[in-house]
CHARMM-style PDB file with segment names, atoms N, HN, CA, C and O in Angstrom:
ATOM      1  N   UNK     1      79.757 116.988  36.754  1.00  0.00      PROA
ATOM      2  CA  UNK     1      80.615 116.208  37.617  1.00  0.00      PROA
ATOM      3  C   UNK     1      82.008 116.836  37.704  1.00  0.00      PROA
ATOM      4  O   UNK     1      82.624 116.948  38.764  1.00  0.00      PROA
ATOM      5  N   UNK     2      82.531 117.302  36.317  1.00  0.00      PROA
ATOM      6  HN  UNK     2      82.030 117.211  35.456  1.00  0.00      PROA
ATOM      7  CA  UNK     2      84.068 117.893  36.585  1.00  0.00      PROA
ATOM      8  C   UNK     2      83.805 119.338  37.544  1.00  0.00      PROA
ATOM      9  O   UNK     2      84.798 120.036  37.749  1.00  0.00      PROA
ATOM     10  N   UNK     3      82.860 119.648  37.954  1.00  0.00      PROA
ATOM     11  HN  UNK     3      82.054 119.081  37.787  1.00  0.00      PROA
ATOM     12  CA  UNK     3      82.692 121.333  38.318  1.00  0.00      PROA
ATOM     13  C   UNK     3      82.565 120.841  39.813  1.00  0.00      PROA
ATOM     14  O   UNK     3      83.216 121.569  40.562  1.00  0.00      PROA
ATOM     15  N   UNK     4      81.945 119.864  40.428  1.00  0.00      PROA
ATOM     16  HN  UNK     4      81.416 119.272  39.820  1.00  0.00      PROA
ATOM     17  CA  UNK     4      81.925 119.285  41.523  1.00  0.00      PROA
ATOM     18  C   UNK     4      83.038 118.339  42.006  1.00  0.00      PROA
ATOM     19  O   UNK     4      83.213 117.960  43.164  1.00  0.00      PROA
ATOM     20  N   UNK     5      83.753 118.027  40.929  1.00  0.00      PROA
ATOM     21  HN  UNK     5      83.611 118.335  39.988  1.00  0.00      PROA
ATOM     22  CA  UNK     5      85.706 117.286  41.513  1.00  0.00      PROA
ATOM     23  C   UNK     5      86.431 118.904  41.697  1.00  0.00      PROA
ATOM     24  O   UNK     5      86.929 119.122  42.802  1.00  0.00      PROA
ATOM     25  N   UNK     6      86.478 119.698  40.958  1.00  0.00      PROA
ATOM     26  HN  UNK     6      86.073 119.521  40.061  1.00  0.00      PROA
ATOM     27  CA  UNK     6      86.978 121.022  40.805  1.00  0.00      PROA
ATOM     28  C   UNK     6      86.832 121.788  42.228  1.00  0.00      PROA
ATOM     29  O   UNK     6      87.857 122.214  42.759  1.00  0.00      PROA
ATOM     30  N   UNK     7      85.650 121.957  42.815  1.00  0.00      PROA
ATOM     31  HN  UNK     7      84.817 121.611  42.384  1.00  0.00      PROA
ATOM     32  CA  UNK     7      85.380 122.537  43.913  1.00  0.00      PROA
ATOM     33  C   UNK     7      85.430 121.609  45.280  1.00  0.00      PROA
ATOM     34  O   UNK     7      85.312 122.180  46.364  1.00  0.00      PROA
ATOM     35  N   UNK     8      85.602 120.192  45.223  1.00  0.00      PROA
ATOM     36  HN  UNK     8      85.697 119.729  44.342  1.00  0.00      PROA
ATOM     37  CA  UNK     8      86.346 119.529  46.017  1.00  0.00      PROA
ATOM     38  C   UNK     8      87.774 119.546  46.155  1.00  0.00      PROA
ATOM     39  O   UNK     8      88.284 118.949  47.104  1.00  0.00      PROA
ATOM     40  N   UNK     9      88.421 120.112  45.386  1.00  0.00      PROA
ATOM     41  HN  UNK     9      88.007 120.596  44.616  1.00  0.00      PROA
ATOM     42  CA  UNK     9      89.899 119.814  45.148  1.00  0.00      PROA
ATOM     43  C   UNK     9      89.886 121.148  46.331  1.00  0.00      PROA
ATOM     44  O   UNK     9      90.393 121.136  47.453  1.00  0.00      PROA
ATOM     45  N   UNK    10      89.311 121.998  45.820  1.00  0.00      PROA
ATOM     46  HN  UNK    10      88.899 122.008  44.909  1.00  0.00      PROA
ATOM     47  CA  UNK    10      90.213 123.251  46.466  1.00  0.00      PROA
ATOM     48  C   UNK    10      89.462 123.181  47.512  1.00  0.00      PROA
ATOM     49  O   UNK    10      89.436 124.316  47.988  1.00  0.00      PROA
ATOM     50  N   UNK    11      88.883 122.533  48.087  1.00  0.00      PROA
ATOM     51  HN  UNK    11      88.904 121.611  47.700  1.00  0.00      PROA
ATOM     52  CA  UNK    11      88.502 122.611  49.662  1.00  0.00      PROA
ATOM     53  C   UNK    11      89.595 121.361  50.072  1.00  0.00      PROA
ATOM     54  O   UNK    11      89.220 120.700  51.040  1.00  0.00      PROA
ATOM     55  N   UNK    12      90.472 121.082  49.662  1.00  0.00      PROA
ATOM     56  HN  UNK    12      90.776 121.619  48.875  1.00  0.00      PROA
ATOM     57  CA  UNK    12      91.642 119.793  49.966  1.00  0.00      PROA
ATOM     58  C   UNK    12      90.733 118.375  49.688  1.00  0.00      PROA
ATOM     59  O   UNK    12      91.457 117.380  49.693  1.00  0.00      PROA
ATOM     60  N   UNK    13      89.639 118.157  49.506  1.00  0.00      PROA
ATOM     61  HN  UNK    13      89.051 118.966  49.502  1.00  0.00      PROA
ATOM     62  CA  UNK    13      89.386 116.872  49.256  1.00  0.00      PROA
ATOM     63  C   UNK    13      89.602 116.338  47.363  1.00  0.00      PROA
ATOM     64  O   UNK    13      89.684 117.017  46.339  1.00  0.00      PROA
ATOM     65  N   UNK    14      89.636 114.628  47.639  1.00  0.00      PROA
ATOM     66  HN  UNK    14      89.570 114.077  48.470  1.00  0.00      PROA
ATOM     67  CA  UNK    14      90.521 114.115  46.266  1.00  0.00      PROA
ATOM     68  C   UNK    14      88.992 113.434  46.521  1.00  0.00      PROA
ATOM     69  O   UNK    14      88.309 113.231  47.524  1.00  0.00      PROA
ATOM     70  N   UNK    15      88.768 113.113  44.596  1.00  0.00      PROA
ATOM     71  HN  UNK    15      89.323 113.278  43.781  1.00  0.00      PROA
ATOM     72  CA  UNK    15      87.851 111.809  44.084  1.00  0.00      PROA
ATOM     73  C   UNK    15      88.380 110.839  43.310  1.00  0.00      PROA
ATOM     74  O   UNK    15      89.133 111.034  42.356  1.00  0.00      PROA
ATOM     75  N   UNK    16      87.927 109.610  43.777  1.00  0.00      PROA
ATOM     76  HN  UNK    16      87.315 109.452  44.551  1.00  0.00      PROA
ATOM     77  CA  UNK    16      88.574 108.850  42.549  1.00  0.00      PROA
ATOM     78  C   UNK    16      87.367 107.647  42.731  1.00  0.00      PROA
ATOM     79  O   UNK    16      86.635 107.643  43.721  1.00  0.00      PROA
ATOM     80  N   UNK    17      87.255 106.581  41.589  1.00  0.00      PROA
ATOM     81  HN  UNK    17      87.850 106.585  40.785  1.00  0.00      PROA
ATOM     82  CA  UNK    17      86.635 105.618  41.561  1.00  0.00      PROA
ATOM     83  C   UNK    17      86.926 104.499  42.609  1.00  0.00      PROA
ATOM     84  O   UNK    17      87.984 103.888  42.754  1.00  0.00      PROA
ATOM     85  N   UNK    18      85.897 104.375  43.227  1.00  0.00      PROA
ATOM     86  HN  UNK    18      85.037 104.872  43.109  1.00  0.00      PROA
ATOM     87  CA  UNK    18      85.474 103.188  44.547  1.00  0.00      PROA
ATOM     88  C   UNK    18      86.689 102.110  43.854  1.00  0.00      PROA
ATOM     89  O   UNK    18      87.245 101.946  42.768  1.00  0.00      PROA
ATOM     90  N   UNK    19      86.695 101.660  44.887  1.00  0.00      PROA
ATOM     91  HN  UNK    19      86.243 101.793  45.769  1.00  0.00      PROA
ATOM     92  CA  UNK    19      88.259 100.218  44.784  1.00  0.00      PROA
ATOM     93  C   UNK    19      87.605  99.126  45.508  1.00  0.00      PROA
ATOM     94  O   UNK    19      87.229  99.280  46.670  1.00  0.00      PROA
ATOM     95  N   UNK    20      87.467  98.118  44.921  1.00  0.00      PROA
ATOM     96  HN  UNK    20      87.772  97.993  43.977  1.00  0.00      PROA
ATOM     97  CA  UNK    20      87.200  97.073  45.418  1.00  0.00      PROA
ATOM     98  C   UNK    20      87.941  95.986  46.001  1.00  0.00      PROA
ATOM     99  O   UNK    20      87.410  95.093  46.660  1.00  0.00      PROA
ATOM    100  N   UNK    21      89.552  96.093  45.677  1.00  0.00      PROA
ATOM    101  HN  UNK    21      89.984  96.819  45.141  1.00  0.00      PROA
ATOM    102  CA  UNK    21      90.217  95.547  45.816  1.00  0.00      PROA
ATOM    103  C   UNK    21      91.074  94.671  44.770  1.00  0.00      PROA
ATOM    104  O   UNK    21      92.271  94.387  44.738  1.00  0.00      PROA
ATOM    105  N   UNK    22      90.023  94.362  43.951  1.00  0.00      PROA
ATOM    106  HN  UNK    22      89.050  94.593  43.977  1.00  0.00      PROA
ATOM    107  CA  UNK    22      90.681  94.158  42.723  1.00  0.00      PROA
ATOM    108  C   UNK    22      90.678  94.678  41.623  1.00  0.00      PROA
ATOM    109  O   UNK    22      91.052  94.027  40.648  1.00  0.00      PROA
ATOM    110  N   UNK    23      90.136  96.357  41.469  1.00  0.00      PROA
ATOM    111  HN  UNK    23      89.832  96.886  42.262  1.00  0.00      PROA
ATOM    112  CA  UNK    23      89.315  96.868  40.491  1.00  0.00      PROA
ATOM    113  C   UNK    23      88.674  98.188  40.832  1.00  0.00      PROA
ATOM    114  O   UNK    23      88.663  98.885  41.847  1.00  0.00      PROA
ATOM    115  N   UNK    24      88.231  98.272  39.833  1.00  0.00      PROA
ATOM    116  HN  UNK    24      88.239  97.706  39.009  1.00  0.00      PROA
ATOM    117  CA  UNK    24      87.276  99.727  40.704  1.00  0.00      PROA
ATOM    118  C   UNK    24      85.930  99.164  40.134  1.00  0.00      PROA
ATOM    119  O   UNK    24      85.932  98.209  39.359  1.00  0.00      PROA
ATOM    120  N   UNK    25      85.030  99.652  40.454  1.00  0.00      PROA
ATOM    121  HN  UNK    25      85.029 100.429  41.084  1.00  0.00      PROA
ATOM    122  CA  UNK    25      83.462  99.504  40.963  1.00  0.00      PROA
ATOM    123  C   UNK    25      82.884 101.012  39.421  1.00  0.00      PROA
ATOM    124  O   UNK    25      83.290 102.172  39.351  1.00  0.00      PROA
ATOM    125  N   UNK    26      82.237 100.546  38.813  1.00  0.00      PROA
ATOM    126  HN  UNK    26      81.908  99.604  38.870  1.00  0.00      PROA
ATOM    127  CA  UNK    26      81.942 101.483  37.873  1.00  0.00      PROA
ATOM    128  C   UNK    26      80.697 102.096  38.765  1.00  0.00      PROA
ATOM    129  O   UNK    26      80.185 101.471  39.694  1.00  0.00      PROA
ATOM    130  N   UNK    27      80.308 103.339  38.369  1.00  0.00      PROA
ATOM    131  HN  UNK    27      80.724 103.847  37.614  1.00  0.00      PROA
ATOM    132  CA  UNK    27      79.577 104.253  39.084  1.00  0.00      PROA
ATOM    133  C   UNK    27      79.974 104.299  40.217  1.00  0.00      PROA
ATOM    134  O   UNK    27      78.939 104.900  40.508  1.00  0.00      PROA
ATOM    135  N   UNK    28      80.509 104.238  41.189  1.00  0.00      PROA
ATOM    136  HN  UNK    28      81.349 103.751  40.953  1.00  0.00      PROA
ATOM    137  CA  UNK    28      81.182 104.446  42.463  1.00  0.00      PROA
ATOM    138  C   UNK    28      82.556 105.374  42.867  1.00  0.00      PROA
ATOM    139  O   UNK    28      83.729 105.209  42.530  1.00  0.00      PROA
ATOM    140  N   UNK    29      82.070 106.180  43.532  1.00  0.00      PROA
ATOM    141  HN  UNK    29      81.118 106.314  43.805  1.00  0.00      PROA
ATOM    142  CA  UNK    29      83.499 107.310  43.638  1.00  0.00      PROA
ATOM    143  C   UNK    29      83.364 107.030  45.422  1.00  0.00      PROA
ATOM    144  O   UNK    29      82.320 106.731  46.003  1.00  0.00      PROA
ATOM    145  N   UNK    30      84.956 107.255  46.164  1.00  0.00      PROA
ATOM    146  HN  UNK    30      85.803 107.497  45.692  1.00  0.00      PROA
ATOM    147  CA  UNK    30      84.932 107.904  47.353  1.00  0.00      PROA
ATOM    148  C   UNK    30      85.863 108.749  47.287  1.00  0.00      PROA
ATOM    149  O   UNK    30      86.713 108.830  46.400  1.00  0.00      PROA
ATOM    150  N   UNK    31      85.684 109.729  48.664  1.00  0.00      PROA
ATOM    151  HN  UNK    31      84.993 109.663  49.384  1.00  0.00      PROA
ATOM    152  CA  UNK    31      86.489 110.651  48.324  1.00  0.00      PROA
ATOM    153  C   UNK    31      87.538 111.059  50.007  1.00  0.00      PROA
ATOM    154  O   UNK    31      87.092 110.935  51.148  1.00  0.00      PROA
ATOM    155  N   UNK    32      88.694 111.452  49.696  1.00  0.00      PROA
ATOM    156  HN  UNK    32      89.055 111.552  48.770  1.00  0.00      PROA
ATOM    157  CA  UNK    32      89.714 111.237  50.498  1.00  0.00      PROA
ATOM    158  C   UNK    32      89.835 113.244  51.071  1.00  0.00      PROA
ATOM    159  O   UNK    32      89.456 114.369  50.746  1.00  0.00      PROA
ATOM    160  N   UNK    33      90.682 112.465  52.140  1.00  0.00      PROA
ATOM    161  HN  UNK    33      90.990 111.551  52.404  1.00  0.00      PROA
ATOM    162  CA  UNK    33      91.093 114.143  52.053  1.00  0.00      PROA
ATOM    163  C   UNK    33      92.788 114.802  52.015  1.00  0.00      PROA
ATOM    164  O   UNK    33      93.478 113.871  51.601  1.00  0.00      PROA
ATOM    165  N   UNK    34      93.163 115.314  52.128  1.00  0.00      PROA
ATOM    166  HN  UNK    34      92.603 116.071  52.464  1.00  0.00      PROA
ATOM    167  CA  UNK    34      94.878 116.044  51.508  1.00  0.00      PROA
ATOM    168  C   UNK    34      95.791 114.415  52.201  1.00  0.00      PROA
ATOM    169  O   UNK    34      96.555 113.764  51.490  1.00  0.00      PROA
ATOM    170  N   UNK    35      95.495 114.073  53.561  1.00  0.00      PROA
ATOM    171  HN  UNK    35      94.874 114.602  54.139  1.00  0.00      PROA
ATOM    172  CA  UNK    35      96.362 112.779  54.020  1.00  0.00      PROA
ATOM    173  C   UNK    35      96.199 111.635  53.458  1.00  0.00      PROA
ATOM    174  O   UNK    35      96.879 110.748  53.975  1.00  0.00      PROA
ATOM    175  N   UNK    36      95.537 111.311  52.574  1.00  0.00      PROA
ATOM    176  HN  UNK    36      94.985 112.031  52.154  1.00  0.00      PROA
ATOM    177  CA  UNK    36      94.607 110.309  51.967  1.00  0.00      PROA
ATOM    178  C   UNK    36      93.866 108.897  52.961  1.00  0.00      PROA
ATOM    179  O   UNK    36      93.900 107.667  52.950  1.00  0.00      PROA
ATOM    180  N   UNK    37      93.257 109.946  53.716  1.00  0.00      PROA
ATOM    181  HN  UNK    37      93.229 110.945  53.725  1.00  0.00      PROA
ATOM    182  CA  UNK    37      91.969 109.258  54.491  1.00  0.00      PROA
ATOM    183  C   UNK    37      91.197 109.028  53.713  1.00  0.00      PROA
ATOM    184  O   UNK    37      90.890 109.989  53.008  1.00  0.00      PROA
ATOM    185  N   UNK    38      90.669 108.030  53.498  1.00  0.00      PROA
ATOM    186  HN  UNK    38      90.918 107.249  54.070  1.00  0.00      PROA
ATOM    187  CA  UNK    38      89.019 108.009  53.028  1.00  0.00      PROA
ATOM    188  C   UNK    38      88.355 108.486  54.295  1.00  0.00      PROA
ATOM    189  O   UNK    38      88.451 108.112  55.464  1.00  0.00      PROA
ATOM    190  N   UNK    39      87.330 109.861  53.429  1.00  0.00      PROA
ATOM    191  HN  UNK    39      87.252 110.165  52.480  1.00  0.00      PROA
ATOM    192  CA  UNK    39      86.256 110.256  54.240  1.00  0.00      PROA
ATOM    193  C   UNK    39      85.427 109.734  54.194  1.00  0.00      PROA
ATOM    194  O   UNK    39      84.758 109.631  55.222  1.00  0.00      PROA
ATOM    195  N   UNK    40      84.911 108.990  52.762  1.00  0.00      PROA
ATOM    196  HN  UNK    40      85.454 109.074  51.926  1.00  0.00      PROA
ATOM    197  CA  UNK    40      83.020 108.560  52.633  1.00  0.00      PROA
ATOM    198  C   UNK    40      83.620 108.074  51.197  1.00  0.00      PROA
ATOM    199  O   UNK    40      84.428 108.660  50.476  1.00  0.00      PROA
ATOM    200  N   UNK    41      82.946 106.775  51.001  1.00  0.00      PROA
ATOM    201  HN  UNK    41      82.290 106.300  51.587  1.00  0.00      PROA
ATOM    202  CA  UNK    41      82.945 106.104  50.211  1.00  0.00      PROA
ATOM    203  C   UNK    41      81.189 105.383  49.901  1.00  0.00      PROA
ATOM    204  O   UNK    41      80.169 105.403  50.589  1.00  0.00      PROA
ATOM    205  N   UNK    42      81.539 104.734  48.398  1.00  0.00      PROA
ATOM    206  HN  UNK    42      82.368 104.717  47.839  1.00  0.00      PROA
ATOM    207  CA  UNK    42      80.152 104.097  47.929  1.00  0.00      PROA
ATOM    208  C   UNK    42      79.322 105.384  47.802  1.00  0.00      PROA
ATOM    209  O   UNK    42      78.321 105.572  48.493  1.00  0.00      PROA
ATOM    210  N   UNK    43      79.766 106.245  46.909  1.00  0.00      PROA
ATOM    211  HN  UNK    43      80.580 106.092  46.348  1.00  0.00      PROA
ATOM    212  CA  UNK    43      78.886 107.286  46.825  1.00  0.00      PROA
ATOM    213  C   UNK    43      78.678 107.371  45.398  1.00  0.00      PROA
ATOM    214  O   UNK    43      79.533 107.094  44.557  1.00  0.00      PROA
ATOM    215  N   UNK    44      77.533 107.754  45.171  1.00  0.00      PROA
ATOM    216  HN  UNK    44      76.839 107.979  45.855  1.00  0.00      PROA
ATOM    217  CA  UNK    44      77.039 108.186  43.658  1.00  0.00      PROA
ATOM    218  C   UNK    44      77.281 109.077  42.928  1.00  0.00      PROA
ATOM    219  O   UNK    44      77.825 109.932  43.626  1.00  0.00      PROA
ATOM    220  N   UNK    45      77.186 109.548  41.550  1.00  0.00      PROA
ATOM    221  HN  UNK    45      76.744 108.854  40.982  1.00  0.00      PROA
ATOM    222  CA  UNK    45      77.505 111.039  40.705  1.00  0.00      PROA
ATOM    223  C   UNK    45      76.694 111.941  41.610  1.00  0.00      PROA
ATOM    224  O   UNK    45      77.207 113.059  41.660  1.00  0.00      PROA
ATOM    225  N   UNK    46      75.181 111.786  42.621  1.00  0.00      PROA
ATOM    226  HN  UNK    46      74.764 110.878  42.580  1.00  0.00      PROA
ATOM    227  CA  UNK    46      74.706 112.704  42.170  1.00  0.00      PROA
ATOM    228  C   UNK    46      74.888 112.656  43.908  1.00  0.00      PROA
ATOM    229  O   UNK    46      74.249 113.543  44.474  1.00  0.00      PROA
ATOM    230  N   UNK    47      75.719 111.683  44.863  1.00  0.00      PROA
ATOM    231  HN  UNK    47      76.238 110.962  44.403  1.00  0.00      PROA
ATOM    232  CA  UNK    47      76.022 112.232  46.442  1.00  0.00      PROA
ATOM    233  C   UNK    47      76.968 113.059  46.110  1.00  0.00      PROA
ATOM    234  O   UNK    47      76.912 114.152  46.672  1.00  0.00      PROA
ATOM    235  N   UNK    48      78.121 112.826  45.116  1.00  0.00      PROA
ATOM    236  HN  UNK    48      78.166 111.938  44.660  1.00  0.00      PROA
ATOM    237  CA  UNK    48      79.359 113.351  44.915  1.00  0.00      PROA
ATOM    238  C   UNK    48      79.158 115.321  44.589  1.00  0.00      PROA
ATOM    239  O   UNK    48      79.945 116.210  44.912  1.00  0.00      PROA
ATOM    240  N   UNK    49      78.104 115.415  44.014  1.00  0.00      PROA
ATOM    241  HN  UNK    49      77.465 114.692  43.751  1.00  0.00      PROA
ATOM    242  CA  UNK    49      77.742 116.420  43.379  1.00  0.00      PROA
ATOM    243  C   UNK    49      77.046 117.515  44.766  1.00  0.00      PROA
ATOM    244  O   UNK    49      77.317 118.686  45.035  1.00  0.00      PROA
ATOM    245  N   UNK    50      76.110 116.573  45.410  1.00  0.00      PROA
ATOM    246  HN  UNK    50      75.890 115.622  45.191  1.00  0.00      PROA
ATOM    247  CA  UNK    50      75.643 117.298  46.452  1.00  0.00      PROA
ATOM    248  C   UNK    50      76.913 117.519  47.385  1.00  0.00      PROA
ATOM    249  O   UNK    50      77.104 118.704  47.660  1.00  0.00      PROA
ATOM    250  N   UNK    51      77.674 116.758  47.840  1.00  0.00      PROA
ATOM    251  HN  UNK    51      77.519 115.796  47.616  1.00  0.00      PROA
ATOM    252  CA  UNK    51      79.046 116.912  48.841  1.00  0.00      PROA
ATOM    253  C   UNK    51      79.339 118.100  48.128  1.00  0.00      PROA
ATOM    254  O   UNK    51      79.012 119.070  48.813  1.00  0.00      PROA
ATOM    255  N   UNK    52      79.792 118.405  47.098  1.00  0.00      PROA
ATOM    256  HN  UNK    52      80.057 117.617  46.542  1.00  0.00      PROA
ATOM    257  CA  UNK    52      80.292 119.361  46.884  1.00  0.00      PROA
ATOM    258  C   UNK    52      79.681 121.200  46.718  1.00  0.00      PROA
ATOM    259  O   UNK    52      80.298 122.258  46.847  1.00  0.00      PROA
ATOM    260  N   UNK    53      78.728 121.009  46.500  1.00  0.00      PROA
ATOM    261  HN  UNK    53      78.227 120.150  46.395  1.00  0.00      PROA
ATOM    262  CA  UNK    53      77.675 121.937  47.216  1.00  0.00      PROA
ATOM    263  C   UNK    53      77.271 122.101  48.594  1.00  0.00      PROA
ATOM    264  O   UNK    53      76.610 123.078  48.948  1.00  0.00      PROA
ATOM    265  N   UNK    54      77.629 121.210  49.368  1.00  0.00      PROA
ATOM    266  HN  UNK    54      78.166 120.417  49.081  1.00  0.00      PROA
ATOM    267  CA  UNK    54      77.369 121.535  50.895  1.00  0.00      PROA
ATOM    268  C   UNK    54      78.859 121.745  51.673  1.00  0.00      PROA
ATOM    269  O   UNK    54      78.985 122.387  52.716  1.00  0.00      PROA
ATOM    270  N   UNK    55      79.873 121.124  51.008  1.00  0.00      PROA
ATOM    271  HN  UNK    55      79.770 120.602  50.161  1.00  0.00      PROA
ATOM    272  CA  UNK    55      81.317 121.704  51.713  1.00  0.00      PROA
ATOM    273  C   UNK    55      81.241 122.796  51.385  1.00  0.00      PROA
ATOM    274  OT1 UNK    55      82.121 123.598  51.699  1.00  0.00      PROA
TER     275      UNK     55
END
């Protein structure tokens, strides 16, 4: 998982744990990009992992 936040960073995208609004959501990451858009959210260790192999 850190080797797949690592190779998101330097393509400009950020991860952090899903927000629910009051909290964060355990197992849940979305991920933003340099403006802090959320691109895609409600994603798993192992979408997070593939995103980062296909950017």
């Amino acid at each position: 998982m850190k080797e797949a936040e690592r190779k998101l960073m330097e393509k400009g995208y950020y991860l952090s744990n899903q927000f629910d609004g009051s909290g964060t959501v355990p197992n849940e990451y979305e991920l933003t990009d340099r403006n802090g858009n959320t691109v895609i959210d409600h994603l798993s260790e192992a979408q997070v992992i593939s995103l980062a192999e296909m950017l």
